[in-house]
N, C-alpha and C positions, 0 to 999 in steps of 0.2 A: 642214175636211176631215172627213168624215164614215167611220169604221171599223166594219165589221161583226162582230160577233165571236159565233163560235159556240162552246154547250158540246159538252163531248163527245158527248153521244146526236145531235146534229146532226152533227158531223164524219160520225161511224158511218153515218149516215144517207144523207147527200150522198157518200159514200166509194163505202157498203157494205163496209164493212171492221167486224170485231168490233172492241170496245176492247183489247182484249187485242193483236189483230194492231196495232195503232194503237199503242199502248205498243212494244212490240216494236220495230218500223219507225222510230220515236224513239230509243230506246235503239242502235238499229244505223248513226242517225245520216241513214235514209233518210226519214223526215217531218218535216214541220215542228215546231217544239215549238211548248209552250202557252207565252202569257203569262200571268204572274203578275195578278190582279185586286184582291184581296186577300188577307188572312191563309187563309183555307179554299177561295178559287174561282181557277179558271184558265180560256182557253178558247182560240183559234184564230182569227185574222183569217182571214175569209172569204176573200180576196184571197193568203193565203198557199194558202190549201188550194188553190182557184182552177188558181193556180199550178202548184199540184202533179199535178194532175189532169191539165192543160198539160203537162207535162213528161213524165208517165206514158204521154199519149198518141201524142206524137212519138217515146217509146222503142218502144213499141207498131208504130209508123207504119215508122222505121228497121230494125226486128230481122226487120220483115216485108218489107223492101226488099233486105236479105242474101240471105235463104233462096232 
């Protein structure tokens, strides 16, 4: 099985989110967190973020089904 894993400037990237909002949004409990790599690197399974974008979008799709 094959895992993608992106660094942060890609998360940023593929988001369009700063890091800073991206931190944030971890800390609030509403992103994915990073895996651990090593001792100084961490990054994001592609399939996690994926996900999240997924989920953002059907909230997105829902909140506009309300109004």
């Amino acid at each position: 099985m094959s895992h993608q894993v992106l660094k942060l400037r890609e998360v940023s990237s593929v988001t369009k989110l700063s890091s800073s909002t991206i931190y944030r949004l971890i800390k609030s409990g509403d992103f994915p967190r990073p895996i651990k790599l090593a001792t100084h690197a961490s990054g994001w399974l592609a399939a996690e973020i994926d996900r999240w974008l997924e989920d953002r979008q059907k909230v997105v799709h829902v909140s506009r089904a309300v109004e």
